[in-house]
N, C-alpha and C positions, 0 to 999 in steps of 0.2 A: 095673217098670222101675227099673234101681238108680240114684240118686243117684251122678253123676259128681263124682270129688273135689273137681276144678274147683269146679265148681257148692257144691258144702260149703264148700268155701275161700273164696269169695264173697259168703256168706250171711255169715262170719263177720267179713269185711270190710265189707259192704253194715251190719251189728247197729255195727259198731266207731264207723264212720265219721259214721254214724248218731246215734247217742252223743254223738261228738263235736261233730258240727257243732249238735247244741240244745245243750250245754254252751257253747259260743260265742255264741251266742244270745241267752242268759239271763246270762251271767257275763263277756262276754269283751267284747262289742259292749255301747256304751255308752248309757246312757235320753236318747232325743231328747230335746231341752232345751224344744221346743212342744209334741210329741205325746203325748209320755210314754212310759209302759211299750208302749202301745198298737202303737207304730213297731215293735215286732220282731217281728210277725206277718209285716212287709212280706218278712223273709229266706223264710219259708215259702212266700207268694204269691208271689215272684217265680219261686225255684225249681222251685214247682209248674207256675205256667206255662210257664219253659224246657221243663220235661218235656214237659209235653202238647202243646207244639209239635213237641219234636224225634222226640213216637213218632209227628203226624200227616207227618212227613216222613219215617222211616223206613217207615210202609205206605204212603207215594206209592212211595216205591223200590222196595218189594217188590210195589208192584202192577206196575210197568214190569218188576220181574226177572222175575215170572212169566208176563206175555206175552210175553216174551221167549223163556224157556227150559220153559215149561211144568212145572216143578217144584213140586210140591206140597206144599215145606219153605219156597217163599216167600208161598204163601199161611195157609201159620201164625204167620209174623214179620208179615205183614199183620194178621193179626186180632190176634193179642197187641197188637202196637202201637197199634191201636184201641182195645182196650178199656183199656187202661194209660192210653192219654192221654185218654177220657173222665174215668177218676176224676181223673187230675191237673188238668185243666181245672175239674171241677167243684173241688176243693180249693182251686187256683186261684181261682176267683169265689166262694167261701166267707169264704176269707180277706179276700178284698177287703173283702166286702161288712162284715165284724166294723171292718176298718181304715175302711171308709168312716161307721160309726153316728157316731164320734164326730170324728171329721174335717169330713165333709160333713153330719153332724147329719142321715143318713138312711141306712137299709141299702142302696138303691137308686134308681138313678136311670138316666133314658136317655138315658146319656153315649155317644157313641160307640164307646170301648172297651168297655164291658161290656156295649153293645145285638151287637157285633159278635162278642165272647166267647162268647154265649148263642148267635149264632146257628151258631159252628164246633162250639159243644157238639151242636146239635139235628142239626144236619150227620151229625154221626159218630154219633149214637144213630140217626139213620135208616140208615145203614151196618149195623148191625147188627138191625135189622128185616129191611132189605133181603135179607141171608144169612138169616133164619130162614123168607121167605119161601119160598123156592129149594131143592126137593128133592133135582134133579140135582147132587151135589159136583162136579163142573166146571163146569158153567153156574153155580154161584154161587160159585167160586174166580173166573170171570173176567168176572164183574160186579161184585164186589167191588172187583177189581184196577181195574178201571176207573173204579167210583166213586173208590176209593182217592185215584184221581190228579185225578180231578175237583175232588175234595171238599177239595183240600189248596189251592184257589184261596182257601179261607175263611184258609186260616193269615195268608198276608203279606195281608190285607186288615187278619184282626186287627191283627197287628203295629203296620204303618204309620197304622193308624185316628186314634192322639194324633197323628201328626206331620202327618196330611194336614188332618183335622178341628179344630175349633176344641171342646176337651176341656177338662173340668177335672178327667182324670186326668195325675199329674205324668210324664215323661219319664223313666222311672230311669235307661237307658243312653244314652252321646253326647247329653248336656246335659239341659235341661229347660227349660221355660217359665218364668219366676218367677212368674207370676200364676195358675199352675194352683196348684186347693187341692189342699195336702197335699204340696209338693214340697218340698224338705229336700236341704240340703248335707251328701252322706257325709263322716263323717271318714273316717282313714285305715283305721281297727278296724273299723268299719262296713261298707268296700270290702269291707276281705280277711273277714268274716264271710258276707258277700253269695255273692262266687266260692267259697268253701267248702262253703256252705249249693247254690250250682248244682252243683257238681262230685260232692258227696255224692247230691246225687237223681239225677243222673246214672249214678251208677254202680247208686243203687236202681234204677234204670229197667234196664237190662243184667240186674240178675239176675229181676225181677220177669218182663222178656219169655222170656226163657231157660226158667223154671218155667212160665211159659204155654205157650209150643212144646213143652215137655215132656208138658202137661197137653193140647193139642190133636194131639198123634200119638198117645194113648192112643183119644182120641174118634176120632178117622181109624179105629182099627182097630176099634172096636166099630161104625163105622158100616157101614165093610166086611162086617163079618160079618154085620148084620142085611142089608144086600142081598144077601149070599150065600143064606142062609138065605130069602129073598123067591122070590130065583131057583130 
């Protein structure tokens, strides 16, 4: 299957952008004046997170588009976007967990955000049990679909978990607690380092699911052909 220009053009935008946004990072965004060097892991973890949320929302959508229209190009942006925002989740509670040893003077704890992170991770790793289960490729396109949309209940739980629970993870966006550890006033270079560093994984996310759909209509067709050859 040939590589669409598009998709080339992307990859070299996706390396660029890439680049850029740790060049911001390390050189651009300035050393917390309490945390230290340690604080600019926080650009990596946030933006990892935006990801892994916004791929567990785009296979909620793509599980509603496929019982909807029974297409079986939305149950491939379904599964790309699971497996995409597994790793971003886990990279996600990675980072954390580096930014929390010398913060909170532990790798881990059970804070509510990270008790509730872990549990949207185990979420979507059972989503893909669940398909490896399941023989029939329609009957496991639309259980998927349906977990899909189930299993996205976990997202805004995560989300609002600091704002509803009593946390000592800090608020990054629309304020923050002052008494949570580890909360910190953006400067300005900080902000725009921040929306840079989301906008960059962002667009890695767009081409990472792209090469996945690409990588799951090859397996579509070898699957097909082993049940031909069954038949």
């Amino acid at each position: 299957m040939k590589k669409p220009t598009a998709l080339k053009i992307l990859d070299i935008v996706t390396l660029i952008t890439l680049l850029g946004a740790t060049a911001m990072v390390f050189f651009y965004a300035p050393i917390e004046r309490v945390m230290g060097a340690v604080q600019k892991v926080f650009y990596f973890h946030v933006a990892a997170g935006w990801v892994g949320m916004l791929s567990f929302l785009f296979a909620a959508i793509a599980g509603v588009l496929y019982l909807v229209k029974k297409t079986k190009i939305w149950d491939l942006v379904g599964v790309a976007a699971v497996e995409i925002g597994i790793i971003f989740i886990f990279i996600n509670i990675v980072t954390g967990s580096i930014w929390a040893r010398p913060i909170w003077n532990t790798w881990w704890t059970w804070d509510p955000r990270l008790t509730t992170a872990t549990i949207m991770e185990l979420v979507y790793i059972a989503y893909l049990m669940l398909r490896q289960g399941i023989d029939d490729p329609e009957r496991r396109s639309r259980f998927g679909a349906v977990y899909a949309i189930i299993g996205f209940l976990s997202v805004p739980l995560t989300f609002f978990s600091i704002r509803i629970f009593r946390t000592i993870h800090p608020v990054v966006i629309a304020g923050s607690d002052p008494s949570a550890v580890g909360t910190f006033d953006m400067t300005a270079t900080m902000f725009q380092t921040m929306m840079v560093s989301i906008v960059v994984f962002s667009i890695l996310f767009v081409d990472l699911v792209w090469h996945r759909i690409r990588l799951g209509k090859l397996a579509n067709q070898v699957e097909e052909l082993k049940f031909n050859i069954q038949d």
